[in-house]
PLY file of the C-alpha trace (Angstrom):
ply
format ascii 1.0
element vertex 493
property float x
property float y
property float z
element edge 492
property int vertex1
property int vertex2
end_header
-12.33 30.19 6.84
-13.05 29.87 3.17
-16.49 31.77 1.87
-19.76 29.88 3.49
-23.44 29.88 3.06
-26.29 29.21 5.53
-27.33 26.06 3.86
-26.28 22.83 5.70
-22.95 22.43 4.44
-19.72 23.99 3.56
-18.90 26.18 0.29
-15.50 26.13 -0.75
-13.71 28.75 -3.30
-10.45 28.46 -4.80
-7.26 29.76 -2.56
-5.36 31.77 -5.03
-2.24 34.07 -3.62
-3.44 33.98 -0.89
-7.15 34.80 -0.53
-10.54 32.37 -1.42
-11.48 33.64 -5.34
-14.38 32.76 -6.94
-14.15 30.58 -10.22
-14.96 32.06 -13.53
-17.89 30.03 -14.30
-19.05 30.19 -11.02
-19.90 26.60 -11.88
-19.78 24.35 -8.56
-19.89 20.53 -8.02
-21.23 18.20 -5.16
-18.86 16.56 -2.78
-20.59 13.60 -0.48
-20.52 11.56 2.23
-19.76 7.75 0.91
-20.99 6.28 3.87
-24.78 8.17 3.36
-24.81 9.45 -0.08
-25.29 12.84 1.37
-23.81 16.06 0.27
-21.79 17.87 2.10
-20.11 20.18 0.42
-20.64 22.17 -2.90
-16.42 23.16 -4.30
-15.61 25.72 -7.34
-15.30 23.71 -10.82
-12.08 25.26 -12.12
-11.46 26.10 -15.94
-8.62 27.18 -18.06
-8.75 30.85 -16.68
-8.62 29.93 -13.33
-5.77 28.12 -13.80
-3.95 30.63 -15.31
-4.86 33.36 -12.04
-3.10 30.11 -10.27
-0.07 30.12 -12.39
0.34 33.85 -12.44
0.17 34.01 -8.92
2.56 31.29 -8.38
5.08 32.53 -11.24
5.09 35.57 -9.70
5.79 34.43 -5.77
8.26 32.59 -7.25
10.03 34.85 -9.98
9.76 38.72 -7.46
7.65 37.32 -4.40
9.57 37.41 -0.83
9.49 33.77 -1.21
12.58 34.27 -3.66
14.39 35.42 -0.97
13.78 33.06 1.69
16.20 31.14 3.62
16.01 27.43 3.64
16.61 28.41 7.05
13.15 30.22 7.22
11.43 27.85 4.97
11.88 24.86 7.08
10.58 27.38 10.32
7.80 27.35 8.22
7.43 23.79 7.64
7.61 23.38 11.28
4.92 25.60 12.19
2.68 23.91 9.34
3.43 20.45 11.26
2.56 21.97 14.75
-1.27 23.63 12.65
-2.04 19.86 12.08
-1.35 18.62 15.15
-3.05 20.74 16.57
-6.04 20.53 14.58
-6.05 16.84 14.18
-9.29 15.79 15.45
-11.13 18.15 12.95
-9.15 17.02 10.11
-9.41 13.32 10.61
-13.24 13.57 11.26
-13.01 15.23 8.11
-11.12 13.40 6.05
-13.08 10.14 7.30
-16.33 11.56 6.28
-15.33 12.92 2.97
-13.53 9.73 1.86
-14.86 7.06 4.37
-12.00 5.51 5.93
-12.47 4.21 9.08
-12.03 7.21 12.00
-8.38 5.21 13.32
-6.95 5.24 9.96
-7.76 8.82 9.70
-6.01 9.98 12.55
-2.76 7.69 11.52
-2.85 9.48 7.81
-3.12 12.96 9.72
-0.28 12.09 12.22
1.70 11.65 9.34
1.51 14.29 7.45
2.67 16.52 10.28
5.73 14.45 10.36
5.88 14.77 6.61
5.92 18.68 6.90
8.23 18.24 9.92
10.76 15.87 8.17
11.33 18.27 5.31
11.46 21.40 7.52
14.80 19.58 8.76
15.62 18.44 5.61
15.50 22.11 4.08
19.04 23.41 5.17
20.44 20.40 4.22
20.50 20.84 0.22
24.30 20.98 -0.54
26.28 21.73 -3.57
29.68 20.30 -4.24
32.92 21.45 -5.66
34.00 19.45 -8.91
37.66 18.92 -9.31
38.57 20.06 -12.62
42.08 20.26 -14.70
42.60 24.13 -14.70
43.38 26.87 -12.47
39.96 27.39 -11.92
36.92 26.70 -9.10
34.40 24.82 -10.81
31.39 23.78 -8.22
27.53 22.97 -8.49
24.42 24.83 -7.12
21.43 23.16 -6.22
18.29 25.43 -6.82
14.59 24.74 -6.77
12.62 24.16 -10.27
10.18 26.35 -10.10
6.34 26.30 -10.50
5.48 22.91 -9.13
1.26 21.83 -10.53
0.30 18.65 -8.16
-2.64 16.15 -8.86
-4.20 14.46 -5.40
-5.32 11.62 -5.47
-8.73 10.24 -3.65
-7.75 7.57 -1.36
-5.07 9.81 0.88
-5.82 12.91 0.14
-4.17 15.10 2.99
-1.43 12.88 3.41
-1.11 12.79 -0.60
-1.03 16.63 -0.56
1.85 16.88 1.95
4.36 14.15 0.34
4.02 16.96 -2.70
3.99 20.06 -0.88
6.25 19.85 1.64
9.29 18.63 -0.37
8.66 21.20 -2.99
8.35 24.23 -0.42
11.95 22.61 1.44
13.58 23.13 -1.86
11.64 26.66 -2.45
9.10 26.29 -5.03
6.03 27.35 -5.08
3.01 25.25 -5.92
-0.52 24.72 -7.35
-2.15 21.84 -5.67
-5.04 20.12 -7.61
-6.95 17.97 -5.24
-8.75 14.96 -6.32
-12.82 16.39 -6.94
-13.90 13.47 -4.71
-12.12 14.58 -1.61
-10.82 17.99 -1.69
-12.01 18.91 1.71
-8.81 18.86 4.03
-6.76 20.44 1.52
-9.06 23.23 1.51
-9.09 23.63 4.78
-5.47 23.51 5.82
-5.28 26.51 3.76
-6.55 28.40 6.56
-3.42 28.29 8.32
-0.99 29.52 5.12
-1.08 33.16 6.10
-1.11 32.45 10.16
2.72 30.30 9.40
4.10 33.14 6.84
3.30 31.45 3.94
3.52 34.53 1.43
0.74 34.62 -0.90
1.19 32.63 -4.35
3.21 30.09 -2.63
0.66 27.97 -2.05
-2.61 27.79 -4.46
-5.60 25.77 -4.67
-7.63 24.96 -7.72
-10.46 22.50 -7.39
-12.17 20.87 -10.41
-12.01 17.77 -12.47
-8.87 16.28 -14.38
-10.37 16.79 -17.81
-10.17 20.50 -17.11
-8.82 21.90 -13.99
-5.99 19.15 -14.03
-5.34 18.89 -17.82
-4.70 22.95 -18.30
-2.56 22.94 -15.29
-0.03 19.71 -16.79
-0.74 22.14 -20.25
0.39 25.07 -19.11
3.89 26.47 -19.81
4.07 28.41 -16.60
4.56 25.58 -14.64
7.97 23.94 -14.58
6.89 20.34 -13.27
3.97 17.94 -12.67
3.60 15.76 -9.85
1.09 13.48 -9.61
-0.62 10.69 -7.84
-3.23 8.55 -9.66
-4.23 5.57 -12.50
-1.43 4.42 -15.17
-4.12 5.86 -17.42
-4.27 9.07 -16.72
-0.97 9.42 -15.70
-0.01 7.93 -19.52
-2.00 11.03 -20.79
-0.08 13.32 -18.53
3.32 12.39 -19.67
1.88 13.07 -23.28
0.72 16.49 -22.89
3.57 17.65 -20.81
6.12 16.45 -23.25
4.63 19.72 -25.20
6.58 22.05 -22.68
9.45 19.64 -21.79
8.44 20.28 -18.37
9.29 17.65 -15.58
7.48 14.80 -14.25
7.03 12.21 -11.31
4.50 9.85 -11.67
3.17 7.38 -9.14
0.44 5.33 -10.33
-0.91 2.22 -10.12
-0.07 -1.48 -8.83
-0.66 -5.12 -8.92
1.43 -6.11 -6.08
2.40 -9.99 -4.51
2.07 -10.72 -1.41
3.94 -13.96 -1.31
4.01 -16.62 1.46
6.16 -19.67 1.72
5.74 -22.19 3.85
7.99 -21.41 6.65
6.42 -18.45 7.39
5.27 -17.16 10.62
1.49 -18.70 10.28
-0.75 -15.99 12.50
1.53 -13.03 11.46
1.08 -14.52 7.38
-2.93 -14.43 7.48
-2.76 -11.19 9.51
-0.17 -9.81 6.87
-2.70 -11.02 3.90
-5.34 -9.38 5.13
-4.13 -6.22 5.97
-2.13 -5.81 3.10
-5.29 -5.99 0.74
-7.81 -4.60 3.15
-6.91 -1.78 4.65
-8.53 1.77 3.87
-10.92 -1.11 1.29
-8.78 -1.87 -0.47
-8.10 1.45 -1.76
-4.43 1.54 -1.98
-2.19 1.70 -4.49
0.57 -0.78 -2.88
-2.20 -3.11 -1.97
-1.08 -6.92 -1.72
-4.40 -8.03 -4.10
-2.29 -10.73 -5.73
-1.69 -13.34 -2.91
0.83 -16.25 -3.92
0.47 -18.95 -1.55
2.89 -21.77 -1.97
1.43 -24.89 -2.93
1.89 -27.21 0.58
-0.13 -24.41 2.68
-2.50 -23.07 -0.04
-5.60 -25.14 1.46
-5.35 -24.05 4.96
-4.05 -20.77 3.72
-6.97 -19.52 2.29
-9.31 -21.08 4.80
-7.36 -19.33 7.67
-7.87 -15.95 5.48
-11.63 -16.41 4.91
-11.83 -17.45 8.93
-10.27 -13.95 9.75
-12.27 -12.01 7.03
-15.60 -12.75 8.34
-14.04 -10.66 11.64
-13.76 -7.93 9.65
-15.84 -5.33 10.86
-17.91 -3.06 8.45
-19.36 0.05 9.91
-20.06 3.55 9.86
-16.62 5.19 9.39
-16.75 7.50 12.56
-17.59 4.15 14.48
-13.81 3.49 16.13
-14.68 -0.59 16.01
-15.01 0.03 12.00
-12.05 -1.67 10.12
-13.80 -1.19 7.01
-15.54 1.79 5.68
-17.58 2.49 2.23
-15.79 3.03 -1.12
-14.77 6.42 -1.70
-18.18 7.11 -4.92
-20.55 5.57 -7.03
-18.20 5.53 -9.49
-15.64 3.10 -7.38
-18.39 1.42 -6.14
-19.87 0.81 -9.61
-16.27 -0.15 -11.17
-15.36 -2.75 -8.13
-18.61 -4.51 -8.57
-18.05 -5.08 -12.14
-15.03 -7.02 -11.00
-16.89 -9.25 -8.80
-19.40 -9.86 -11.48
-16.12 -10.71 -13.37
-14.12 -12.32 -10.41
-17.07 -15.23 -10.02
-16.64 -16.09 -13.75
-13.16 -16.83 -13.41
-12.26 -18.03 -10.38
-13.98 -19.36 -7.03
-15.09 -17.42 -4.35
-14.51 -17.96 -0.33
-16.04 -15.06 1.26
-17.79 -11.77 0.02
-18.32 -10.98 -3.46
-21.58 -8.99 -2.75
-22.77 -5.29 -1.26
-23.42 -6.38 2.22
-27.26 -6.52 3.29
-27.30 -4.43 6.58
-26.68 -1.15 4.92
-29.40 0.61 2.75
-27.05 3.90 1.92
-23.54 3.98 1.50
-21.21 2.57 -0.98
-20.46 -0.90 1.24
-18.98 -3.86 -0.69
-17.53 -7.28 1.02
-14.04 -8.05 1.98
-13.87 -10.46 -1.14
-11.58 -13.59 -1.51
-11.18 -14.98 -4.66
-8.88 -18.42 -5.29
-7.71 -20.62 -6.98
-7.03 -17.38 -9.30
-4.96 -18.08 -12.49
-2.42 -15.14 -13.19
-3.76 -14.37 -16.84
-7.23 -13.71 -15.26
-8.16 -10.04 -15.24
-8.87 -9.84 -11.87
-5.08 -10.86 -11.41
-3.75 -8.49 -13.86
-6.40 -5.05 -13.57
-5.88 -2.74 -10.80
-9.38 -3.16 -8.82
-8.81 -0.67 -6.33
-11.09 -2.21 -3.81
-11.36 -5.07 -1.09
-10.78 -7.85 -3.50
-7.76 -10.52 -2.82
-6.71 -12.75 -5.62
-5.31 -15.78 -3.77
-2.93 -17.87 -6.26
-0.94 -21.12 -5.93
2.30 -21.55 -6.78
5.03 -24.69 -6.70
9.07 -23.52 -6.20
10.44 -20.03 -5.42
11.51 -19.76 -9.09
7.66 -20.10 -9.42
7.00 -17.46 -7.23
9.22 -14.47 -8.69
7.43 -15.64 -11.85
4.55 -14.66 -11.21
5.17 -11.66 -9.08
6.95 -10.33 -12.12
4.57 -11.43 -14.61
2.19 -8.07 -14.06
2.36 -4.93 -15.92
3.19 -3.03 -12.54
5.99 -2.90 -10.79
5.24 -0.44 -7.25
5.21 -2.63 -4.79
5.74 -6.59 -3.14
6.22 -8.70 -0.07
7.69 -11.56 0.87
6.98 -13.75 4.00
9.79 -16.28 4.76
11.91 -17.27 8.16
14.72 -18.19 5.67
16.96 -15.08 5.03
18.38 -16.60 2.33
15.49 -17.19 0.40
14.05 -13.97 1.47
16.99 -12.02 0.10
17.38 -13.84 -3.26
13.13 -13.08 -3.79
13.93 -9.50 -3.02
16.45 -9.12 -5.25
15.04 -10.96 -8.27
11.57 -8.82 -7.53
10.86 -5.89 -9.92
9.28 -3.47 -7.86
10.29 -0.04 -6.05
9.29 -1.03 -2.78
9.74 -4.80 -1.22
8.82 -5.79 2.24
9.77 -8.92 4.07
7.88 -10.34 6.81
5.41 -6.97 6.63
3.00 -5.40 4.55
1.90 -1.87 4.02
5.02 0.07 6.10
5.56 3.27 4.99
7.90 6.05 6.40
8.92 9.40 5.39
12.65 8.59 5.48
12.11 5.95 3.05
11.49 6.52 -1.35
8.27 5.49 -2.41
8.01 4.95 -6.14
8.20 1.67 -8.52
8.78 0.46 -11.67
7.31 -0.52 -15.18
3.48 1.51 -15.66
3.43 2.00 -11.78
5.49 5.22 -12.85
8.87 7.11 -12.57
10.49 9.26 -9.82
10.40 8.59 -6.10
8.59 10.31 -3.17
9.74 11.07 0.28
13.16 10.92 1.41
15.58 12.64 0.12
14.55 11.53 -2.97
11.59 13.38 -2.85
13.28 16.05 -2.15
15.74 15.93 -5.06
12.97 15.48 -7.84
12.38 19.35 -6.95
15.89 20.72 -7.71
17.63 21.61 -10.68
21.56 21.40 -10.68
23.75 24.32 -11.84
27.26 23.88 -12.88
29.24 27.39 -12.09
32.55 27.97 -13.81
35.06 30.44 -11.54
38.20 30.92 -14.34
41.49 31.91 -11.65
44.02 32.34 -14.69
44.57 36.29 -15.46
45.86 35.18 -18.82
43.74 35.81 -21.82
42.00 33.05 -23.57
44.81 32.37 -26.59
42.70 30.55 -29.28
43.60 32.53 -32.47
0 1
1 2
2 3
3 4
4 5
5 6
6 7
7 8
8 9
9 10
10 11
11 12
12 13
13 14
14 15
15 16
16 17
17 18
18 19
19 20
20 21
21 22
22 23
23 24
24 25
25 26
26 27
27 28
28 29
29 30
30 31
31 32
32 33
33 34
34 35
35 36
36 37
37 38
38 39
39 40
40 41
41 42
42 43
43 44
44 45
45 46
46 47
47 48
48 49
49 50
50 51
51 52
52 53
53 54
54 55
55 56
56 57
57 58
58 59
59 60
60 61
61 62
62 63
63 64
64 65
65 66
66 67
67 68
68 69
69 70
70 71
71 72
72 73
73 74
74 75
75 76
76 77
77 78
78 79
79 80
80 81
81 82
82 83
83 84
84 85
85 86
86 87
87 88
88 89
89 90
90 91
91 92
92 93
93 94
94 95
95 96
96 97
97 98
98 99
99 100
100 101
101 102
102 103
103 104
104 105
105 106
106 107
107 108
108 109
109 110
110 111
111 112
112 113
113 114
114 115
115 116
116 117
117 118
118 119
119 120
120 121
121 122
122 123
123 124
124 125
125 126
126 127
127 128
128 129
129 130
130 131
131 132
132 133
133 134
134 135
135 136
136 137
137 138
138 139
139 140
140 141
141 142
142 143
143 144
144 145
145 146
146 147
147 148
148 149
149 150
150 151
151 152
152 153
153 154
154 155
155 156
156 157
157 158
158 159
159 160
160 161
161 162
162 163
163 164
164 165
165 166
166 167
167 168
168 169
169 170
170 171
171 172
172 173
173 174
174 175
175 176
176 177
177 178
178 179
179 180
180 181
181 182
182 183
183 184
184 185
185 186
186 187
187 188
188 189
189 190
190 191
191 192
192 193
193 194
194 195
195 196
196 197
197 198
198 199
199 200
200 201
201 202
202 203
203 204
204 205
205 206
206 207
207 208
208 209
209 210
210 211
211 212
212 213
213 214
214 215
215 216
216 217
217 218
218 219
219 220
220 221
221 222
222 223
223 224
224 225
225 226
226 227
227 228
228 229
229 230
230 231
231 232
232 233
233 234
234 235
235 236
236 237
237 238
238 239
239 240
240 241
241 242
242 243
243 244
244 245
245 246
246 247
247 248
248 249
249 250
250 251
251 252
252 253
253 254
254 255
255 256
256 257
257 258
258 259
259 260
260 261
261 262
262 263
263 264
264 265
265 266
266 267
267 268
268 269
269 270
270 271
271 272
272 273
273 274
274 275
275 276
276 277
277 278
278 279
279 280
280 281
281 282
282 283
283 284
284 285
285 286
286 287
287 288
288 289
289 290
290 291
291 292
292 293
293 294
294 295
295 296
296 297
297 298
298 299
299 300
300 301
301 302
302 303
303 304
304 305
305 306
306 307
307 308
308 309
309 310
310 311
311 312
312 313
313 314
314 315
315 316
316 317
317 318
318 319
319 320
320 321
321 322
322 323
323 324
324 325
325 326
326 327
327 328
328 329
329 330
330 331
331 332
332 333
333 334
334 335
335 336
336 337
337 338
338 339
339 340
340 341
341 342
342 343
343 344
344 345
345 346
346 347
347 348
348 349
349 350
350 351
351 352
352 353
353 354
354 355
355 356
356 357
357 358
358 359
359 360
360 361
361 362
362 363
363 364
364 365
365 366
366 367
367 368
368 369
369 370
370 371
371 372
372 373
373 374
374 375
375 376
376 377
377 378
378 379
379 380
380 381
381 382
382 383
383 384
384 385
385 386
386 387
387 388
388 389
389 390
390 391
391 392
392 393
393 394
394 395
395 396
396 397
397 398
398 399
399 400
400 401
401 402
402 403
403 404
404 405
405 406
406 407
407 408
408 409
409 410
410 411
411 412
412 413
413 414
414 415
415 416
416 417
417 418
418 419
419 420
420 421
421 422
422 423
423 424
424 425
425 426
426 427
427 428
428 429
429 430
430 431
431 432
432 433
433 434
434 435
435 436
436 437
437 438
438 439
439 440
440 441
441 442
442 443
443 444
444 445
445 446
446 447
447 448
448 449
449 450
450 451
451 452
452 453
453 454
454 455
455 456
456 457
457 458
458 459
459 460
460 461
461 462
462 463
463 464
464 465
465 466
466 467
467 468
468 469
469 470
470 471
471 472
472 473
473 474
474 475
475 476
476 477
477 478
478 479
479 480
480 481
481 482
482 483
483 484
484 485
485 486
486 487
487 488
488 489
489 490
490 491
491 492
């Protein structure tokens, strides 16, 4: 367990090679409860020099550390034994993560059942990296090795923060880097605490570091630094523009995946029940604080009426509550800051379009950052609700005429993650998916995501893809090795 007091919550330290180190300011910052405002635990604000104990530590398990010499063989026995560590401490972890992000208690426990078969995925996936042999015109064996990059700095996000951790971590230890993970200061909690279980696995020290702090200094000197050989991170187009920026200072390698303005479109010969169902979930879940969320609903034109009064039927069922309540489907926003920035698009929302349900922080609670499941229609595309990520539980319900219509205005967004279409007509469904410019398109669904699958998009929502092989691949170099077989000396006088 990481360094405690007696107060009434939790004190977390840094986990650098392998042991809980105090930061160098000794500066610490509060981490709370959404759903009562209450603190619950106090986490080291990193600087500069702790990130450089991070790097060191890493460079070195990397460079000389036994990790070096590790089988992929051993590594993904590791992997394994990580996966088995959070299923067996799942209960603790979701109650957790619910109360340090506040997602409802059932979504918790799906996001921790997945990242166990995250880290179990890639500890099969580990022996699998192959090389290949490259026919070439001489007497000669010319063939490829793949080997991992290196030092691999990773920025968490808020809104999944475990599960967020292990798409990173666990594709990056398969290959055989080793890492510093930077969790989002909002929610670093389960990261912390799965740390616990490093040593207990055979995780050498330095393989593994965590550095908590904020992304103007903990995260900026670790995408600075030119010990680390790649960034991988998980957040706003914003901040992931500035990341590409100060990284292109060391050349060193980047995946982004940021944000998204996705369609959800619906055509009339859709499945009715299993279209409102798909609308709703696809903007609502975790509140709306998803980066693939389906906030721009295109309706077409001869359903649009009863479309959007079917939604707003269904959305008053939707069930606000304490997030350790298991009949919660929707818990607080994740801060004050969220909270703050989603109402200023409501405020914004009810100037430019009309609302159906919501739009307001919902009487019954006195603490907590609680906002409505929000409808807004008869939404015009150019509207900034339609175009700015939100990042909250607020639909944008447009009309549209044609399918040409459609793929329009799905593609008429400065994002590109994520879409869905809803059709009974395979033909239409496959000539939307093709004409849609996004990295991830469901039919009939919304919100599916598997660890066989890449995850990644197009446009600002970023570059490089997660999970998969894929994911895999973004943390391996390629080496071309030249074998000459003629005895002959090189004649070039």
């Amino acid at each position: 367990m990481s360094s405690s007091t007696k107060t009434e919550f939790q004190t977390y330290d840094n986990f650098i090679n392998g042991e809980w180190t105090k930061n160098a300011s000794g500066e610490m910052f509060p981490v709370y409860d959404p759903s009562t405002e209450e603190v619950i635990a106090q986490v080291a604000s990193s600087n500069q020099a702790d990130v450089e104990k991070a790097v060191k530590a890493a460079r070195a398990a990397f460079d000389s550390g036994p990790w070096a010499t590790t089988s992929a063989q051993d590594r993904g026995r590791i992997l394994f034994k990580l996966a088995e560590k959070i299923r067996q401490n799942s209960a603790r972890l979701a109650e957790l993560e619910c109360r340090n992000t506040g997602k409802p208690i059932v979504e918790a426990e799906y996001d921790i059942a997945d990242v166990a078969t995250c880290f179990e995925y890639y500890g099969g996936l580990a022996t699998k990296v192959l090389g290949s042999v490259n026919p070439v015109p001489a007497n000669a064996l010319s063939f490829t090795l793949r080997e991992p990059v290196g030092v691999a700095g990773q920025i968490i996000p808020w809104n999944y923060p475990l599960l967020m951790a292990a798409w990173k971590l666990a594709p990056a230890l398969a290959a055989g880097c080793t890492c510093i993970l930077k969790p989002a200061e909002q929610t670093p909690l389960t990261a912390l605490e799965f740390a616990n279980c490093f040593a207990e696995v055979g995780l050498p020290p330095g393989v593994v570091n965590i550095i908590n702090g904020l992304g103007e200094t903990a995260g900026a000197a670790l995408v600075a630094h030119p010990g680390v050989d790649k960034i991988a991170f998980t957040g706003s187009a914003a901040v992931g523009k500035l990341i590409v920026k100060s990284a292109a200072d060391t050349l060193k390698r980047v995946t982004l995946e940021l944000g998204g303005k996705s369609p959800n479109i619906f055509f009339t010969d859709a499945d009715w029940e299993a279209s409102i169902d798909g609308a709703l979930f696809g903007v609502f879940i975790n509140q709306g604080e998803v980066c693939s969320a389906g906030s721009r609903i295109l309706v077409e034109k001869k359903i649009y009426p009863q479309f959007v009064e079917a939604m707003t039927e269904k959305a008053k069922r939707i069930k606000l509550g304490a997030p350790l309540d298991r009949e919660t489907k929707m818990g607080p926003l994740v801060s004050k800051e969220q909270y703050d920035r989603v109402s200023s698009y409501l405020e914004l929302g009810k100037k430019e379009a009309k609302v159906a349900i919501g739009g307001n922080r919902p009487r019954e609670f006195g603490k907590g950052f609680y906002l409505e499941p929000t409808i807004f229609y008869d939404v015009d595309n150019t509207a900034r609700i339609a175009r700015e990520e939100i990042f909250g539980p607020v639909a944008t319900v447009i009309p549209f005429e044609a399918e040409s219509d459609a793929i329009r205005i799905a593609n008429d967004t400065l994002y590109g993650l994520a879409a869905a279409v809803w059709t009974r007509d395979i033909y239409k469904a496959f000539r939307v998916v093709k004409s849609l410019r996004a990295g991830i398109v469901w039919v009939n669904h919304m919100q599916p995501t598997y660890v066989e699958a890449p995850w990644g998009g197009y446009k600002q929502s970023g570059f490089g893809r997660e999970l998969g092989p894929w994911g895999l691949e973004e943390y391996l170099e390629t080496k071309q090795v030249f074998v000459n077989l003629d005895e002959a000396p090189i004649n070039w006088y």
